[in-house]
N, C-alpha and C positions, 0 to 999 in steps of 0.2 A: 313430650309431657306425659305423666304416667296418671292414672284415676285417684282421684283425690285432690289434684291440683284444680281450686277454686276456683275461677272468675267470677266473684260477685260487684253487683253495682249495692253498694252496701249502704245503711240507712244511716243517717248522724247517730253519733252518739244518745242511749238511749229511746231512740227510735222503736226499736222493737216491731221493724215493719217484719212481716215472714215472706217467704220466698213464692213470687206467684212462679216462675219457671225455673229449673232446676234440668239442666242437659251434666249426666253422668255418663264418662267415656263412653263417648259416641263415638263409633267409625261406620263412616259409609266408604263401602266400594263398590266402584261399575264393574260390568263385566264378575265374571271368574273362572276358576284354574290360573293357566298361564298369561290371563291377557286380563285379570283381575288390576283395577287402577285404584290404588288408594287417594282417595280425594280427602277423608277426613279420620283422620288419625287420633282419636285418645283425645278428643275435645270435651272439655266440662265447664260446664258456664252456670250461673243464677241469679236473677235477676228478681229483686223484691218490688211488692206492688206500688206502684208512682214511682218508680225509677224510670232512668232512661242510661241504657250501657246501647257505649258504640264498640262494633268493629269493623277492623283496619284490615288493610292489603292489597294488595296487587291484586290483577286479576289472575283468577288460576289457583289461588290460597285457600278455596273453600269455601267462601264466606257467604256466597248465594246457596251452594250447597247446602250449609246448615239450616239456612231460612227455609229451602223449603223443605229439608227434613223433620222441622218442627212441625206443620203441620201435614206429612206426611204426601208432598206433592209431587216426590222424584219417580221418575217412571221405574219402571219394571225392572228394568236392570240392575237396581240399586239393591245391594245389602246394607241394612242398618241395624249396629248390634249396639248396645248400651241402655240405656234409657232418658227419656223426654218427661221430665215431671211438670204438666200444666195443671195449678190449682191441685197437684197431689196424685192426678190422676197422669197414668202412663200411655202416652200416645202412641207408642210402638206397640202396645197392645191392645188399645181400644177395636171395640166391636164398628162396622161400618157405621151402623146406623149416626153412634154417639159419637165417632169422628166426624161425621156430617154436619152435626149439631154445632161442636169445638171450634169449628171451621170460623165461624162467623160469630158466634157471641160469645166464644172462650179467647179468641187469638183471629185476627183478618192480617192480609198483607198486600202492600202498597210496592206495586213491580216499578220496575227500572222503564221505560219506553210506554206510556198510556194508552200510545196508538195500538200497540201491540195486543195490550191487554183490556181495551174496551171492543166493543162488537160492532164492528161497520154498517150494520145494516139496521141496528136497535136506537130507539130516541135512547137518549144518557137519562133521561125521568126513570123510562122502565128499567133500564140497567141497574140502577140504584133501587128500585121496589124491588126488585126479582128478592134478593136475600130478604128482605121484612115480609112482605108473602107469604114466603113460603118457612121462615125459620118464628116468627112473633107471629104468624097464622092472622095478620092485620085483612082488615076489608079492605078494598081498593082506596075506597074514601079516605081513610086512615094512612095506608101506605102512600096514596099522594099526598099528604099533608106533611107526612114527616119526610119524605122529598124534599120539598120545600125548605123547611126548617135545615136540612144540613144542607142544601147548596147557599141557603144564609149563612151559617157556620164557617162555610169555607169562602165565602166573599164573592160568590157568586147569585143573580137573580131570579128567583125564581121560574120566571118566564125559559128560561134557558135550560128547563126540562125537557121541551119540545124538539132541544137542537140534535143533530146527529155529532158523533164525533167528529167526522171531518169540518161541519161548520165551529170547532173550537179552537182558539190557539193552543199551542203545546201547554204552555202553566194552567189554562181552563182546564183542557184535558188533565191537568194533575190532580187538579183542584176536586174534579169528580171521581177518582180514583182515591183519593184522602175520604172524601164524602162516602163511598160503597163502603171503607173499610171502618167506617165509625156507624153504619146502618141498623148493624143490629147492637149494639153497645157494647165493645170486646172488653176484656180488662188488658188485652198485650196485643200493641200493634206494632208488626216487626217491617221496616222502612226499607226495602233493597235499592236502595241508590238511588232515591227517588227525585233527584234532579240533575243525574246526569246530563241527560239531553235539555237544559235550559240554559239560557243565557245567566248572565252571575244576577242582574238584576232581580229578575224573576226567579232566581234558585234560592237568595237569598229570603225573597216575599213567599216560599213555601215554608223556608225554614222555618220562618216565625211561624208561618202558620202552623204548621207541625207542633211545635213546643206550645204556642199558646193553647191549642185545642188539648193536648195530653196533660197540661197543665190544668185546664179549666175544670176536665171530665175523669183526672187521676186515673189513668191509663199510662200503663208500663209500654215504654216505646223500648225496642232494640234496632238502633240502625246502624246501617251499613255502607259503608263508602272506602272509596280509596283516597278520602280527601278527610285526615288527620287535623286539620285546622278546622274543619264544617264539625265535625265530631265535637273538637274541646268546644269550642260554644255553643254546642244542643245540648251533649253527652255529660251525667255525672262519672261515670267511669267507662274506660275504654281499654279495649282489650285488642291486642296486635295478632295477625295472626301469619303463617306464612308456613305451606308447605305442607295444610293439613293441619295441623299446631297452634297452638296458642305460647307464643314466643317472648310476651310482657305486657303486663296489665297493672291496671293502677287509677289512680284522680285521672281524668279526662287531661287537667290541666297540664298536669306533673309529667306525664309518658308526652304529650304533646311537646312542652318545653324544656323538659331534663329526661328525656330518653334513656335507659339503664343498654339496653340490647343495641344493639349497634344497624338491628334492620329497624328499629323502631327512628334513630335517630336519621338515619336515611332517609325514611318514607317525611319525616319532619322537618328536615334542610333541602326537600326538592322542591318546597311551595315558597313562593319571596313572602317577606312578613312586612306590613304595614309601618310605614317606617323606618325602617331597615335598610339603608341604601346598596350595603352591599352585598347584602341575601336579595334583591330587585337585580341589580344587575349581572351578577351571576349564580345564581340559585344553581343547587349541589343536586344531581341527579345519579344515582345507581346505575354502573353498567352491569348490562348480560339482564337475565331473565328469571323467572321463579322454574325451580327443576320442573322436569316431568314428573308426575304425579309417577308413574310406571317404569320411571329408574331413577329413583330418589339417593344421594349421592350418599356414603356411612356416615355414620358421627351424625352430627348437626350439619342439616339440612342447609343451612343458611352459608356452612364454611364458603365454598367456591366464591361467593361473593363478597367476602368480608374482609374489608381492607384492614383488619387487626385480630387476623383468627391466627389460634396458634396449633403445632402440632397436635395436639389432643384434641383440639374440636373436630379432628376429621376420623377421630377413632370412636369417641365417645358423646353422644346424645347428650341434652342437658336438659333439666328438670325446671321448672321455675325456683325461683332461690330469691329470698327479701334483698330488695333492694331503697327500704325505705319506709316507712309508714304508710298500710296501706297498700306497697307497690312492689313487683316482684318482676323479674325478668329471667330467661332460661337461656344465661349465656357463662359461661366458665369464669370469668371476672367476674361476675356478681356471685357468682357460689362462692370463690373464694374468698371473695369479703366478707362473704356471709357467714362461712366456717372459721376465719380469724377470729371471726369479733365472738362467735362464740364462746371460740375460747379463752377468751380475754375475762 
């Protein structure tokens, strides 16, 4: 994909919403010289206020990557050249202090594993004051009160400020991780696969929760999953990614059930569909693996795997290209229907 090529979760018609984050060709790489790994290659996304845009992929395509190069949380290693427009302001340039600030009432983030990311030794009450403390400069009084108010929010009891992490089941523990990242009041809360480790039951009682809280408080959600079907029913638009790249994007719905790109349509016949008896008993899986980041195959990325690549996709890269209203994909058959119909 080259800079310029969009990803917006875009507003109805009329709308007139403006763009709270705007990622213009970003690349991050680890390492460098000869042992330089491109993780994210020429990715440009935007996302307007009360939206919600998902992205897709395998593991190893980036997509944790860019969450936390949004808000600047990849260690040391990491070069990041492009730009992060939050609220207008450039993240890649911000001064420490106002990164500090961004962190938690511009943009918060809800990690994959909660046990990981809450503190074993802290009650979950203080965990959740620490950001209002020390960012809204609240009295203790105050920051336990609104405590309170969001473990209500997320459907948990107040009293259960006291508990340690370990005294929580896994969906609690999420539950208080949703709760830190709405503490100081963000306008963009970016979701890294926040139910991986849950049962479907309880993955599904976050979802809602997730949607109905960004819903309630009009907060731009961006999440991330490798689960294409969890996406169409949170996500107004959904973005594929694969290889460092952004490979096809469009309606949540539309990339989920009429796929233009052929890893998109993949990543979408490997889940069985409700109903569907013969996607249940043998659901379509992709053989082989996403390349290494640090010997990325010529042409398009995706060739090796594509059970309908042709001579040219292994010489030449592809761009995203209309594939629809709204919907675009960066595959050689979509370009050329796209430059047909041009000329028509």
């Amino acid at each position: 994909m080259r800079a310029g090529d969009r990803v917006c979760a875009q507003p109805e018609a009329g709308g007139g919403s403006l763009s709270l984050l705007e990622v213009k060709n970003l690349h991050v790489t680890y390492g460098s010289g000869a042992r330089a790994v491109p993780a994210v290659r020429g990715v440009d996304l935007s996302l307007e206020a009360g939206r919600k845009l998902g992205l897709a992929g395998e593991s190893g395509c980036g997509k944790s990557t860019i969450a936390l190069a949004l808000l600047r949380l990849l260690p040391a290693s990491a070069r990041m050249t492009g730009e992060i427009l939050l609220g207008g302001e450039d993240v890649l340039t911000m001064k420490w202090g106002r990164l500090r600030a961004v962190r938690w009432a511009g943009a918060s983030i809800v990690f994959q594993g909660a046990m990981h990311s809450l503190n074993a030794v802290h009650r979950i009450g203080d965990q959740i004051a620490e950001p209002i403390l020390l960012h809204q400069k609240a009295t203790s009084a105050a920051a336990k009160q609104r405590v309170a108010e969001l473990l209500h929010q997320v459907g948990l009891p107040a009293a259960r400020a006291d508990a340690y992490p370990h005294e929580l089941s896994g969906g609690q523990r999420q539950r208080v991780m949703i709760a830190m990242s709405l503490a100081c009041d963000p306008q963009l809360i970016v979701a890294d696969e926040p139910t991986t480790a849950l049962d479907v039951m309880i993955q599904a009682q976050i979802l809602r929760l997730i949607e109905q809280l960004v819903a309630e408080q009009d907060i731009s959600l961006l999440m991330i999953s490798h689960d294409l079907a969890v996406l169409a029913d949170t996500c107004d638009r959904l973005a594929v990614m694969y290889a460092g790249r952004i490979v096809e994007e469009g309606p949540a719905r539309t990339v989920y059930g009429a796929a233009e790109h052929p890893y998109g349509q993949a990543l979408s016949a490997a889940f069985p569909r409700i109903g569907d008896a013969a996607s249940r008993r043998a659901p379509r899986g992709l053989p082989g693996d996403p390349p290494d980041p640090s010997a990325l195959p010529g042409g398009c990325a995706f060739h090796p795997r594509c059970p309908v690549a042709l001579d040219a996709c292994a010489e030449v890269d592809q761009v995203l290209a209309t594939a629809g209203v709204g919907h675009r994909a960066a595959c050689v058959r979509v370009s050329a229907a796209a430059g047909a119909e041009q000329r028509l």
